[in-house]
Residue, then its C-alpha position, 0 to 999 in steps of 0.5 A: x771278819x768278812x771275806x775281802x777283810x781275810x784275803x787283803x790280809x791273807x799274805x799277812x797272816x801267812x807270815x804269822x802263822x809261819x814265824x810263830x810256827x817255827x818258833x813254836x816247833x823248835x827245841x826249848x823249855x817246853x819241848x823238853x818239859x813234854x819229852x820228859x813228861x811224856x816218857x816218864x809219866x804217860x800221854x795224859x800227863x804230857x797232855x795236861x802239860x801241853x795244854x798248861x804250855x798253851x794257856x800260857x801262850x794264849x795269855x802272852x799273845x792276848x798281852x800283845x795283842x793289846x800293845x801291853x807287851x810293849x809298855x811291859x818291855x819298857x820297864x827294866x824292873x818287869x823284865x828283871x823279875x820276870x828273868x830271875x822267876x823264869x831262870x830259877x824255874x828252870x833251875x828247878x826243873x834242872x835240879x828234879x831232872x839230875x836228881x832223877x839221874x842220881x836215882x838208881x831204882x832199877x824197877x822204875x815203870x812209867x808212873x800212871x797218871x791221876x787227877x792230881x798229877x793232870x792238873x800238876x802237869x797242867x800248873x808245870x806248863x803253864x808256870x814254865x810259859x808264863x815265867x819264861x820272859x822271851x814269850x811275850x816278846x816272841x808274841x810281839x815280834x811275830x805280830x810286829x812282822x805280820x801286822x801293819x799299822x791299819x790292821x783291824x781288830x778282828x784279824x788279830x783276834x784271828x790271827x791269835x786264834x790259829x797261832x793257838x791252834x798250832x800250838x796245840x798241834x805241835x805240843x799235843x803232837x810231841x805229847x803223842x810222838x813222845x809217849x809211844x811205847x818204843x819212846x817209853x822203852x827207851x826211856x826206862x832203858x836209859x831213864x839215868x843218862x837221859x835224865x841227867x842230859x834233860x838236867x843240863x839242858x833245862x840248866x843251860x836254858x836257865x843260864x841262858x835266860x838268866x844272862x840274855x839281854x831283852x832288846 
């Protein structure tokens, strides 16, 4: 991409990169998933989660990217399913969340981390991401907003790429913040009230997901 290319279409790709921030910064499945994951298993774990969240967004901006998001929107069925998977998901997670808050193990300490786990916490991330059918139209409407209809191949690849790279800022971010020590104390002090809140929320975002209309 040549150097004109990138400044004709700079003032798009700052509104790209801004709309696809926001949304990737703000509360939901994923920053609950690594706040859970980060003070009860450790930063490897969080991080091996993360970047499962990544590869899943990667994927969903690659769809739309090529304009199969919105033939995908088109069929009913797809979106239903993809509903239903992402709602129980949640549900799952919902219920591994208050069953931890039901646990009165006093001596809980923070799990260690081994290869079978990073590539568990890996396979959460990416099943969270790939189940959760407001992605793929985050990804199209964020491409909507910044891209005209002339715009060339090349910059969607660039754009896509520094979306990515944001992403794995804020996620691998929270994986850090949420893993410090203070955050680790706090959670074995309050792991039950704690555990039980992530419960309803994973619920409410289930519910959520299961009963939203895709426009």
């Amino acid at each position: 991409m040549t150097l004109e290319l990138l400044m004709l279409y700079f003032p798009n790709l700052l509104i790209i990169l801004t709309v696809f921030t926001v949304g990737v910064a703000s509360p939901g499945p994923a920053t609950l998933m690594i706040l859970g994951t980060a003070m009860s298993r450790g930063r490897a774990s969080a991080l091996a989660l993360s970047f499962g969240i990544v590869t899943g967004s990667f994927f969903w901006g690659t769809v739309a990217a090529f304009g199969l998001v919105a033939a995908m929107k088109t069929s009913a069925d797809l979106f239903t399913a993809m509903k239903v998977a992402g709602g129980i998901y949640l549900f799952y997670l919902a219920f591994r969340a208050w069953r931890s808050a039901l646990t009165t193990d006093q001596s809980l300490t923070v799990k260690a981390s081994d290869s079978v786990s990073l590539g568990r916490s890996y396979v959460r991330g990416l099943l969270l991401h790939l189940t959760n059918p407001k992605a793929p139209l985050v990804w199209l409407a964020t491409l909507s907003v910044g891209l005209g209809e002339t715009a060339p191949f090349p910059f969607l690849i660039l754009a896509i790429t520094l979306c990515m790279l944001v992403a794995m800022i804020i996620f691998i971010g929270y994986a850090v913040l949420f893993s410090t020590p203070t955050a680790t104390r706090f959670y074995i002090s309050f792991r039950r009230p704690f555990d039980a809140v992530l419960g309803f929320l994973f619920g409410a975002a289930a519910i959520k997901i299961l009963t939203s209309r895709l426009n």
